[in-house]
N, CA, C and O atoms as CSV, one atom per row, in Angstrom:
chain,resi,resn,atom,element,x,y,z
A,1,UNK,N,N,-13.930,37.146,116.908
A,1,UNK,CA,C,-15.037,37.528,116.051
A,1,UNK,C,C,-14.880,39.011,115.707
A,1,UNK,O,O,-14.601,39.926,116.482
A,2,UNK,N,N,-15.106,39.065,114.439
A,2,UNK,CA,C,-14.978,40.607,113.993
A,2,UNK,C,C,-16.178,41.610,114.308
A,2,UNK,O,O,-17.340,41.212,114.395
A,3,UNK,N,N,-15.905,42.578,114.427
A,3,UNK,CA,C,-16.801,43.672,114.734
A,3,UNK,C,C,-18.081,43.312,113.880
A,3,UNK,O,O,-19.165,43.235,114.458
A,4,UNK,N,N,-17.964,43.041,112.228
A,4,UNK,CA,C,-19.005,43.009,111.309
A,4,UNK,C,C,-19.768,41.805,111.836
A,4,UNK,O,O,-20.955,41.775,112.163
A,5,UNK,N,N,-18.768,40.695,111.864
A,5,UNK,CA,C,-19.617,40.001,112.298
A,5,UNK,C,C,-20.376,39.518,113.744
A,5,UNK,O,O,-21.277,38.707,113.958
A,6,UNK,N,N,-19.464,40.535,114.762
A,6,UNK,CA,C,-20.999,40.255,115.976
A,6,UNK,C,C,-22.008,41.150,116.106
A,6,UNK,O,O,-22.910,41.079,116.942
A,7,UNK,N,N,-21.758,42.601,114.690
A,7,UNK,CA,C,-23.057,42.937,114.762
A,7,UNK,C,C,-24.475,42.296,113.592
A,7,UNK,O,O,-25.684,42.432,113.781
A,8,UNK,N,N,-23.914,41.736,112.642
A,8,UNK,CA,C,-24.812,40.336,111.925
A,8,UNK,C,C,-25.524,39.364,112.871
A,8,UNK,O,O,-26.696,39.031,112.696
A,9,UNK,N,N,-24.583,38.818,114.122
A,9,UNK,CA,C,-24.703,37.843,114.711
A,9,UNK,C,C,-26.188,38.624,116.029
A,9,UNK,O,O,-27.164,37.985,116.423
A,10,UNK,N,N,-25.879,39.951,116.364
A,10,UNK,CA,C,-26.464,40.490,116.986
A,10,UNK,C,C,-28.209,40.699,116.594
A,10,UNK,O,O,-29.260,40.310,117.102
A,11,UNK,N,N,-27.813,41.566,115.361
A,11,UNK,CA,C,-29.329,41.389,114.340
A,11,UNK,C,C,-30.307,40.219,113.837
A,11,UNK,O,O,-31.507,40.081,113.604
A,12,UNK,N,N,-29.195,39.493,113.802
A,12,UNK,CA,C,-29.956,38.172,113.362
A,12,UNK,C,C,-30.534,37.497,114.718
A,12,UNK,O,O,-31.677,37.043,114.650
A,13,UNK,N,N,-29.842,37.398,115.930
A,13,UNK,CA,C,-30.694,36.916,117.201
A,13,UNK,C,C,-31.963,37.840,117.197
A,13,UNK,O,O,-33.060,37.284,117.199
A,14,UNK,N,N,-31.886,39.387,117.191
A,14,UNK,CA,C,-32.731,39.708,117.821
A,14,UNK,C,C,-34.095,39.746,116.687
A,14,UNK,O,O,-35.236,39.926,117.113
A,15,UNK,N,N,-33.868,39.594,115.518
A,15,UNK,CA,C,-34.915,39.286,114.169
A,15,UNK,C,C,-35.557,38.198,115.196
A,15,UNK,O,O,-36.611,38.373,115.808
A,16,UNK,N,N,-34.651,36.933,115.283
A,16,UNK,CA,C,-35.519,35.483,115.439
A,16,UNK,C,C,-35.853,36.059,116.378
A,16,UNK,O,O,-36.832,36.685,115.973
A,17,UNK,N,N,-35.662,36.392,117.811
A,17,UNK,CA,C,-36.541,36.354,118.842
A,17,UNK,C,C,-37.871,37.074,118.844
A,17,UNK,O,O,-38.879,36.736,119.464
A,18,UNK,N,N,-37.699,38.215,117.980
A,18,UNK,CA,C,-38.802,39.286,117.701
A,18,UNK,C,C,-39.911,38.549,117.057
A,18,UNK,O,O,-41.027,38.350,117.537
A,19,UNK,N,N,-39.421,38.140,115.810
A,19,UNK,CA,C,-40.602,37.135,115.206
A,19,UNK,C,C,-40.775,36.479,115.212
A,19,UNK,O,O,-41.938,36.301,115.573
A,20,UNK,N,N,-39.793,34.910,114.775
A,20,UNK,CA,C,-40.145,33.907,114.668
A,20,UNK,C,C,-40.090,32.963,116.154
A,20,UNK,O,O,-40.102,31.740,116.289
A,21,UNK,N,N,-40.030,33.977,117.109
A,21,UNK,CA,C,-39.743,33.167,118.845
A,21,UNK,C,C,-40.991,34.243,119.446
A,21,UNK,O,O,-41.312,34.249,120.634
A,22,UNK,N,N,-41.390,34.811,118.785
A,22,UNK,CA,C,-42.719,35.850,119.265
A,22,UNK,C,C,-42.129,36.527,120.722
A,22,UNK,O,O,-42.655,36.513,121.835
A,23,UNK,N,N,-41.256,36.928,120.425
A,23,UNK,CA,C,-40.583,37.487,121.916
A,23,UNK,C,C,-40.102,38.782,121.777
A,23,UNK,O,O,-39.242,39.131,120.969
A,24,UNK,N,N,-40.663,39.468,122.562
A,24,UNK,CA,C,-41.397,39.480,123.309
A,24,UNK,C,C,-42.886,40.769,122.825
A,24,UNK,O,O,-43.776,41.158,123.582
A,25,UNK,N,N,-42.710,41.081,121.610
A,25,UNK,CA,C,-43.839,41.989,121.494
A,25,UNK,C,C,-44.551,41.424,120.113
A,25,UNK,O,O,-45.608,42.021,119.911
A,26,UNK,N,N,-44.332,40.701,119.383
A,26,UNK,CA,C,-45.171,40.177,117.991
A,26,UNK,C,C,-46.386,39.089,118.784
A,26,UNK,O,O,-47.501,39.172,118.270
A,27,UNK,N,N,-46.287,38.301,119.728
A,27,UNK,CA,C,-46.791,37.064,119.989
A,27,UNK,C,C,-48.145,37.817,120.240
A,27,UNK,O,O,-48.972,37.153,119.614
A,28,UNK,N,N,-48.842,38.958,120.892
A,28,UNK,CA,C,-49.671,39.364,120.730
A,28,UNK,C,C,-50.611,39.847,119.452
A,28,UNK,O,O,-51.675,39.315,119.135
A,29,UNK,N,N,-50.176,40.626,118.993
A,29,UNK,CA,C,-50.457,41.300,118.056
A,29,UNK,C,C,-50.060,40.242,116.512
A,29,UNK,O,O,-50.868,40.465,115.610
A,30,UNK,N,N,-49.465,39.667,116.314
A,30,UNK,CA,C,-49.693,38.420,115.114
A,30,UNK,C,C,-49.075,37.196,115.383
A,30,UNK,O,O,-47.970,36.885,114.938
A,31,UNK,N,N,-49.894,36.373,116.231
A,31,UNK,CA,C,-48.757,35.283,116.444
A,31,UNK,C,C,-48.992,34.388,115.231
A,31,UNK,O,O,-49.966,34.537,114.493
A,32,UNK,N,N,-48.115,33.508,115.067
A,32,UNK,CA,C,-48.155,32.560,113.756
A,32,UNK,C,C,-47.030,33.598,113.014
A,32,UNK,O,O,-46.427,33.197,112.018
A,33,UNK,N,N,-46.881,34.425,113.347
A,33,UNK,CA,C,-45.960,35.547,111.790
A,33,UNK,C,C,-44.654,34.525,111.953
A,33,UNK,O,O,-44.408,33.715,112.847
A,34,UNK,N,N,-43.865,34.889,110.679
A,34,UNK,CA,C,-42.928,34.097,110.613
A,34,UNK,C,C,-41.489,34.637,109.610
A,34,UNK,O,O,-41.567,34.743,108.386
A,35,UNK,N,N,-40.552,34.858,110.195
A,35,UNK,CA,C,-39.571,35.285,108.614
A,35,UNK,C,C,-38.721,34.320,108.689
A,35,UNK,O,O,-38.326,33.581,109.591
A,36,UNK,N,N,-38.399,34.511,107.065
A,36,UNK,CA,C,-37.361,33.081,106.569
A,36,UNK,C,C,-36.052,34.472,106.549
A,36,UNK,O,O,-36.311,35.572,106.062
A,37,UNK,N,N,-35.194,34.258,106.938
A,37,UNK,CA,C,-34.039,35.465,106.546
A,37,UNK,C,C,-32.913,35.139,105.544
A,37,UNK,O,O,-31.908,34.558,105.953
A,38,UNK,N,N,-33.050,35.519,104.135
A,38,UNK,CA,C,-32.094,35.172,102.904
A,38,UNK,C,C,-30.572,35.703,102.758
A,38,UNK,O,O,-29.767,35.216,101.963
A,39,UNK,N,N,-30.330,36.642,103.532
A,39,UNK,CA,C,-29.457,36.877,103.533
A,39,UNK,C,C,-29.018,38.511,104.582
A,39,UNK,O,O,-29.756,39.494,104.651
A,40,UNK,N,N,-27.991,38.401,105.103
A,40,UNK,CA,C,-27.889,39.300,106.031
A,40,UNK,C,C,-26.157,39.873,105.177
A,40,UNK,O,O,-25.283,39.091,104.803
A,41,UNK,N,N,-26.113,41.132,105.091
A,41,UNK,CA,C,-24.797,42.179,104.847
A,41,UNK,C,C,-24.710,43.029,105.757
A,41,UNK,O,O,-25.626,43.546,106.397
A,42,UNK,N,N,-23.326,43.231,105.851
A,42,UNK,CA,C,-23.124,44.220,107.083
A,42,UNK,C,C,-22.032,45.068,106.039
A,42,UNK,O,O,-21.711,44.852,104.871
A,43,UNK,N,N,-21.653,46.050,106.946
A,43,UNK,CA,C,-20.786,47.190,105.920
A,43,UNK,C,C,-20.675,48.306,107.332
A,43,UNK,O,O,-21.699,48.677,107.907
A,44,UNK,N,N,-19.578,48.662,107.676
A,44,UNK,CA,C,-19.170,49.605,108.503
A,44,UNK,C,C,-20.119,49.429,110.096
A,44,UNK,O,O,-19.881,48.756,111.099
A,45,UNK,N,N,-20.845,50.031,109.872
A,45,UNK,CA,C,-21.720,50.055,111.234
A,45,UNK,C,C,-23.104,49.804,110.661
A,45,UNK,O,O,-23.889,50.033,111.581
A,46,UNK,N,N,-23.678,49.491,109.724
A,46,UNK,CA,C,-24.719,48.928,109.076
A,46,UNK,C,C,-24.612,47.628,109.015
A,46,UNK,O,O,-23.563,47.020,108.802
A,47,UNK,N,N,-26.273,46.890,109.299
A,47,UNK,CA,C,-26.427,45.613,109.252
A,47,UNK,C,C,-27.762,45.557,107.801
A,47,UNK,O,O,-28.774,46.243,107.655
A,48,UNK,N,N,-27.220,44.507,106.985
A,48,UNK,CA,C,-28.728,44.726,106.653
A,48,UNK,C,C,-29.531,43.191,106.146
A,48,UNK,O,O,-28.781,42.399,105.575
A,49,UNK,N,N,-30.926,42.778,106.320
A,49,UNK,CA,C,-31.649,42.029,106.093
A,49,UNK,C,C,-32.495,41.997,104.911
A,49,UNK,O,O,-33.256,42.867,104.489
A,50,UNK,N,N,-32.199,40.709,104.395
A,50,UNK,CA,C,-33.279,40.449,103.134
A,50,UNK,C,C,-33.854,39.516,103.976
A,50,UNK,O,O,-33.104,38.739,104.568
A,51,UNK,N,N,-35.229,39.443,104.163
A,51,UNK,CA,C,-35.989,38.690,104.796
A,51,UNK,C,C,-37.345,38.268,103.418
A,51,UNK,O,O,-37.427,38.982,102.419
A,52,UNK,N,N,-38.292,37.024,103.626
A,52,UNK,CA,C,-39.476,36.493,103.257
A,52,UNK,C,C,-39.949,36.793,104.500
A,52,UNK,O,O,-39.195,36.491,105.424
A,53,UNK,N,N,-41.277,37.447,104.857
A,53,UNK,CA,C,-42.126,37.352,105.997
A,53,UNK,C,C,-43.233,36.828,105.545
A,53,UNK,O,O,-43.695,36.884,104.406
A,54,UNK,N,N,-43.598,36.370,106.381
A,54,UNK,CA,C,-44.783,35.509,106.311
A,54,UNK,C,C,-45.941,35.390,107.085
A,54,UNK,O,O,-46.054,34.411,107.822
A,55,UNK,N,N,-47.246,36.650,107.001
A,55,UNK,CA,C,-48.297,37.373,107.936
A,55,UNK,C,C,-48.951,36.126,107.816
A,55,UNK,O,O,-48.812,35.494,106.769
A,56,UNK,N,N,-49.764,35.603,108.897
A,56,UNK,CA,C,-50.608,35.023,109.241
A,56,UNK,C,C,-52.510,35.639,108.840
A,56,UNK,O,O,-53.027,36.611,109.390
A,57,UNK,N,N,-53.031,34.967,108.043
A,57,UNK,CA,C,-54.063,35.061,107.228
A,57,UNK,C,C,-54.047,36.786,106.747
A,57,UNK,O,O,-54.882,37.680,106.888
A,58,UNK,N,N,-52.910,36.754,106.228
A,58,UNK,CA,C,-52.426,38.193,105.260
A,58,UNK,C,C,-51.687,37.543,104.111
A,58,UNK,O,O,-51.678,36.375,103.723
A,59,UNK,N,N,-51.222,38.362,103.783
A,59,UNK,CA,C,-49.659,38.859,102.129
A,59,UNK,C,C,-48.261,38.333,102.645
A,59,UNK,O,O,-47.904,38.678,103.772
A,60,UNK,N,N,-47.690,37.756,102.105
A,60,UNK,CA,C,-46.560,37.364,101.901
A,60,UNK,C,C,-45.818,38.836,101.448
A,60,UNK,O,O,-46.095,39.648,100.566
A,61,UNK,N,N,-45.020,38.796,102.213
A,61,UNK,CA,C,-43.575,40.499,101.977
A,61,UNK,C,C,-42.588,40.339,101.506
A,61,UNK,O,O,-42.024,39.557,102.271
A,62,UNK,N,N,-41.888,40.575,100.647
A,62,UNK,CA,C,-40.443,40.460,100.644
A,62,UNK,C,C,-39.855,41.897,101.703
A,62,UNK,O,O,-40.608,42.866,101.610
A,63,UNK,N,N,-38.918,42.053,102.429
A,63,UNK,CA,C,-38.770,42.914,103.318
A,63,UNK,C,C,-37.170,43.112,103.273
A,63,UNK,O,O,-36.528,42.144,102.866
A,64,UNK,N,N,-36.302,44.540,103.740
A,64,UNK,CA,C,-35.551,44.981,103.846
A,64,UNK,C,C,-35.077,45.681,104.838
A,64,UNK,O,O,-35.221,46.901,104.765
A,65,UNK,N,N,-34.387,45.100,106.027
A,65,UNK,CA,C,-34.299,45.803,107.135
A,65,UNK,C,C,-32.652,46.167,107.570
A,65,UNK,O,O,-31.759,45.324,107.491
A,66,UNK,N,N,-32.523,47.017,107.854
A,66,UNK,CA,C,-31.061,48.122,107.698
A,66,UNK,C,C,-31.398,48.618,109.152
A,66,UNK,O,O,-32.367,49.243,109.582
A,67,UNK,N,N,-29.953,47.988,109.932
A,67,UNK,CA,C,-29.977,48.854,111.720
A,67,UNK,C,C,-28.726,49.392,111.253
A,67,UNK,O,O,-28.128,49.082,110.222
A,68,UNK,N,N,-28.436,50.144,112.035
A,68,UNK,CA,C,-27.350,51.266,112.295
A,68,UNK,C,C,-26.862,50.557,114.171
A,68,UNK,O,O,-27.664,50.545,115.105
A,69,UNK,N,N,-25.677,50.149,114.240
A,69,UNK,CA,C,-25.121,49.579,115.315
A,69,UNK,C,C,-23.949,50.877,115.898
A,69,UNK,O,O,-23.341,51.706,115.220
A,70,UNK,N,N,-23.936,50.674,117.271
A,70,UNK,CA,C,-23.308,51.160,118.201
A,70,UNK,C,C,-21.732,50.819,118.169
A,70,UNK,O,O,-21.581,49.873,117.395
A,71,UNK,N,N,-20.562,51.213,118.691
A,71,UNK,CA,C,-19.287,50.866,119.073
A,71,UNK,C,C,-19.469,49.382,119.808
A,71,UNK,O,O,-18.620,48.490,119.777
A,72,UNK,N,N,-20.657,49.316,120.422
A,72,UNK,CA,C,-21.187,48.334,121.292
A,72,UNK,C,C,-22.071,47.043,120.835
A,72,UNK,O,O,-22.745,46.183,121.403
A,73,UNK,N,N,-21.599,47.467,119.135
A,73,UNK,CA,C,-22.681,46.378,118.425
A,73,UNK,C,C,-24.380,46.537,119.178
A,73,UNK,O,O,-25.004,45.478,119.235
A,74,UNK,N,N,-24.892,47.452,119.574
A,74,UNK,CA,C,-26.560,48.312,119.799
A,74,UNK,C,C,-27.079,48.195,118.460
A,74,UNK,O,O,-26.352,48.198,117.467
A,75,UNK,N,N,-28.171,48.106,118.433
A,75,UNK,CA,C,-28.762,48.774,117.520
A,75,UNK,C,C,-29.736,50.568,117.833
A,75,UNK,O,O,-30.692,50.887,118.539
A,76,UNK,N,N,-29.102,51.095,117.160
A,76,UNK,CA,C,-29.061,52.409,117.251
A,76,UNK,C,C,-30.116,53.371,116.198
A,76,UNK,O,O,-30.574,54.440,116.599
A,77,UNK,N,N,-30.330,52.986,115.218
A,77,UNK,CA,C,-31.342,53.207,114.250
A,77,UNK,C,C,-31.668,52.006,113.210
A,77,UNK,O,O,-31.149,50.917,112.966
A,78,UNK,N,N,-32.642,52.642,112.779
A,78,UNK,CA,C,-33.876,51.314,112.450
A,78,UNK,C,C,-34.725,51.504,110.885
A,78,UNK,O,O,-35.887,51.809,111.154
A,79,UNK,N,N,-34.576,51.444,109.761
A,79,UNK,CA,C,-35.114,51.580,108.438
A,79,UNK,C,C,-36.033,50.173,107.776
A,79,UNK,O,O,-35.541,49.100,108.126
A,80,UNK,N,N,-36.842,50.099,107.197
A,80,UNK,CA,C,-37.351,49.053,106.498
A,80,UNK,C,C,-37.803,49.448,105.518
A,80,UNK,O,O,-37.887,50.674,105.446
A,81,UNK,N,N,-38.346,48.552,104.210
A,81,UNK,CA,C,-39.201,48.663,103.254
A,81,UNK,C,C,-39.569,47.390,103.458
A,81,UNK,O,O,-39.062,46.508,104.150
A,82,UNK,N,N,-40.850,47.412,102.524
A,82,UNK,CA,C,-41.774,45.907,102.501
A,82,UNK,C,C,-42.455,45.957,100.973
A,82,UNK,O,O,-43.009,46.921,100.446
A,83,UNK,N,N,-42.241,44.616,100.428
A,83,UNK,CA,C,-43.357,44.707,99.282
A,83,UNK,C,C,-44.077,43.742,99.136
A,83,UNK,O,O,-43.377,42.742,98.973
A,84,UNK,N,N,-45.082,43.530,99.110
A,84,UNK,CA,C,-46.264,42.557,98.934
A,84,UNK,C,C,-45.690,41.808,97.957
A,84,UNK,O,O,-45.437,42.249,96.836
A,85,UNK,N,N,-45.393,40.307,98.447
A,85,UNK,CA,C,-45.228,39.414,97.476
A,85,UNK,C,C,-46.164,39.297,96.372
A,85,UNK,O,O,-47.349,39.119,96.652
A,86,UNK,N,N,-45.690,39.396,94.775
A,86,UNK,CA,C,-46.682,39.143,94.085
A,86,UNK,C,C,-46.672,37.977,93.535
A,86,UNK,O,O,-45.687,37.239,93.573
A,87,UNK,N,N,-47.912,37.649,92.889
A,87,UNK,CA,C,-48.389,35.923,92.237
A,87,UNK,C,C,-47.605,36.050,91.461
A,87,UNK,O,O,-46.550,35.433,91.611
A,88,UNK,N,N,-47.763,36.769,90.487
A,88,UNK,CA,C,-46.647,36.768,89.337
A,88,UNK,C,C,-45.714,37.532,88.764
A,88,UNK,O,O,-45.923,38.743,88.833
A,89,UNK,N,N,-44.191,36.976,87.905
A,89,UNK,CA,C,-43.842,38.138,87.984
A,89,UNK,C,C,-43.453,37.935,86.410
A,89,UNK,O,O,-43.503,37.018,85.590
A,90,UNK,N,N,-42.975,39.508,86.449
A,90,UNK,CA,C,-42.755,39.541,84.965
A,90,UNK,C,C,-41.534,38.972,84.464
A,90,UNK,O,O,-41.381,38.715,83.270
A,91,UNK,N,N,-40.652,38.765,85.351
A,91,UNK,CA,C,-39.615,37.822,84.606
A,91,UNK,C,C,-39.141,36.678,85.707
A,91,UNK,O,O,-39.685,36.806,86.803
A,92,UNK,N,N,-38.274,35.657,85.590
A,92,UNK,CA,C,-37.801,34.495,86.159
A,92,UNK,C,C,-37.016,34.811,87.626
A,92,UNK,O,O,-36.844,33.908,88.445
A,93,UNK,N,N,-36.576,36.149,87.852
A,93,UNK,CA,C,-35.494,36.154,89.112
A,93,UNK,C,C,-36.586,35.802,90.431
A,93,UNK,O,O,-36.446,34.746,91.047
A,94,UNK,N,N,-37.176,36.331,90.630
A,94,UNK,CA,C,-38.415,36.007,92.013
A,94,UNK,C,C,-37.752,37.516,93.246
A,94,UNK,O,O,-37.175,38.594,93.099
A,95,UNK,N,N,-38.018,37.115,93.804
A,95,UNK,CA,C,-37.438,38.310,95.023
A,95,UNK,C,C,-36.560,38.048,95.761
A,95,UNK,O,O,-36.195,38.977,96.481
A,96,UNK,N,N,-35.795,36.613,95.923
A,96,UNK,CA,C,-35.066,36.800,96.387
A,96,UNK,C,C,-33.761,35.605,95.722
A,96,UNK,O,O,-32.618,35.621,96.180
């Protein structure tokens, strides 16, 4: 397995366990939350996530999450954006 890909493989476990396995710090604070993950890129020591999240009696997100990995495949730093899914949009692509 290549470097890129056991740090993809790394990010992507620890996404599901965080949210959609409520493990070990979301299950309090919003359980029911949920992300669908559309696609994951990696590039040097960057991982990055296009995610759908899905808040429990909230907004639908489209979301963007970028770790910075270790020699050790770590995650080492941590970036996001989020945008409130909207009802409609002005043209046919959607968000993801």
């Amino acid at each position: 397995m290549s470097d890129l890909d056991r740090n993809k493989a790394n990010v992507v476990v620890f996404y599901e366990r965080m949210f959609n396995d409520c493990d070990p710090r979301m299950a309090g604070e919003w359980p029911g939350e949920r992300v669908d993950i559309k696609r994951v890129i990696a590039e040097g020591d960057m991982v990055v996530l296009h995610c759908h999240q899905h808040w429990p009696g909230g907004e639908d997100y489209a979301g963007i999450d970028i770790f910075r990995r270790d020699d050790a495949g770590r995650a080492v730093g941590h970036w996001d954006v989020l945008q409130v899914m909207p009802t409609q949009s002005a043209n046919p692509n959607g968000m993801f």
